[in-house]
C-alpha positions as CSV (number, residue, x, y, z in Angstrom):
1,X,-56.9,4.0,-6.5
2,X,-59.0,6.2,-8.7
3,X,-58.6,6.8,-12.9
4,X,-57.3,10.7,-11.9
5,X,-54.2,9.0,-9.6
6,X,-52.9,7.6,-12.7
7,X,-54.1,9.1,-15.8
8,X,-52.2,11.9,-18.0
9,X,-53.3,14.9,-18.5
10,X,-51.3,16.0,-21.8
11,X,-51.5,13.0,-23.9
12,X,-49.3,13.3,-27.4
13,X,-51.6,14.2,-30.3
14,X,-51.5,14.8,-34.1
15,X,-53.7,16.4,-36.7
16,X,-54.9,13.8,-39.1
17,X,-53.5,15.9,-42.1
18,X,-49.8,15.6,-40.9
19,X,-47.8,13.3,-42.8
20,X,-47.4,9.2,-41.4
21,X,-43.5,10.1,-41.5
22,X,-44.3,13.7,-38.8
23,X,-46.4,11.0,-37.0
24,X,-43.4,8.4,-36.8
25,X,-40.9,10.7,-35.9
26,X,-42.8,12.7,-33.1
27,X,-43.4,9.0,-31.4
28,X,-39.8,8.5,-31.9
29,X,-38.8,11.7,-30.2
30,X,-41.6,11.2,-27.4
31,X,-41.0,7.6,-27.2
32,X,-44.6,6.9,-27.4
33,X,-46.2,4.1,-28.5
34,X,-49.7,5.9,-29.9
35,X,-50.7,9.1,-30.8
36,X,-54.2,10.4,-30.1
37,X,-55.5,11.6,-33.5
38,X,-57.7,15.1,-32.7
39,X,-59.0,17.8,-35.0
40,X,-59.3,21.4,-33.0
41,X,-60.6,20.0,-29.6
42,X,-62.2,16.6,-31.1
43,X,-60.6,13.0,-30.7
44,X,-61.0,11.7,-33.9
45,X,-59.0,8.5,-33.5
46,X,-55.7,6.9,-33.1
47,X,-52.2,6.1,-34.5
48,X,-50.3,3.7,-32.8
49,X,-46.2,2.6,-33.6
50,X,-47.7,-0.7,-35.3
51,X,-49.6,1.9,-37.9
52,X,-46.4,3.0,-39.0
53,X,-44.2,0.4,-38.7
54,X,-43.2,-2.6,-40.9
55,X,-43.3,-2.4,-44.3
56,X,-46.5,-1.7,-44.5
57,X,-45.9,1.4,-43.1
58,X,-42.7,2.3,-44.2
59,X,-44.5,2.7,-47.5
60,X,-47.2,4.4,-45.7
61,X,-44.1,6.8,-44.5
62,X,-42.6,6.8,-48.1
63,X,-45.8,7.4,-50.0
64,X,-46.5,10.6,-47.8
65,X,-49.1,9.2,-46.3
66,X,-51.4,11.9,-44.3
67,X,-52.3,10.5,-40.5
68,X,-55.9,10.2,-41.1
69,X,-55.6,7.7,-44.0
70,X,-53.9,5.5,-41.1
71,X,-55.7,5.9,-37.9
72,X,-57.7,3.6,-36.5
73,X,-61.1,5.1,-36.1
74,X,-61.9,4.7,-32.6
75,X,-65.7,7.5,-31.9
76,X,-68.4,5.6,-34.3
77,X,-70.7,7.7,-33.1
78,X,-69.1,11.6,-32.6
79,X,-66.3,12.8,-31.2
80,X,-65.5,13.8,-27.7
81,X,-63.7,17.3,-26.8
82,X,-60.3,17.4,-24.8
83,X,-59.3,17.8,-22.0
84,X,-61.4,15.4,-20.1
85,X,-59.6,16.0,-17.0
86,X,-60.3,19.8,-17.0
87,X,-63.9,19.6,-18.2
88,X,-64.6,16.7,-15.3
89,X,-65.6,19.7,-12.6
90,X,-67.8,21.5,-14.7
């Protein structure tokens, strides 16, 4: 079996200056467990249901909270462009 067989190609994302609450409810709607946090064409990190969950982050949620104050940071060193699976030929 090889990564293309079972990877996906449109993964959900958010901008990091939506709110923690636009985060919550587009999970909810895609029922998605993370959201891949990108700005233009970069992956900047991650938001997963955990993030935004609890009452940690139902304050987050109430607060108005942007995305990015939330992530988890996940490119120390630069960020990578989407879509991997298009760019994979070239």
């Amino acid at each position: 079996m090889k990564l293309q067989d079972v990877m996906h190609e449109d993964v959900p994302t958010i901008s990091p200056d939506e709110t923690a609450t636009a985060a919550w409810e587009r999970m909810r709607a895609l029922g998605a467990d993370h959201l891949v946090v990108t700005k233009g064409r970069d992956i900047i990190g991650i938001v997963s249901w955990y993030d935004l969950s609890g009452p940690l982050g139902g304050t987050h949620r109430r607060m108005g909270r942007r995305v990015g104050e939330d992530m988890l940071g996940i490119l120390a060193r630069g960020a990578r462009s989407l879509p991997y699976a298009k760019e994979r030929d070239t």
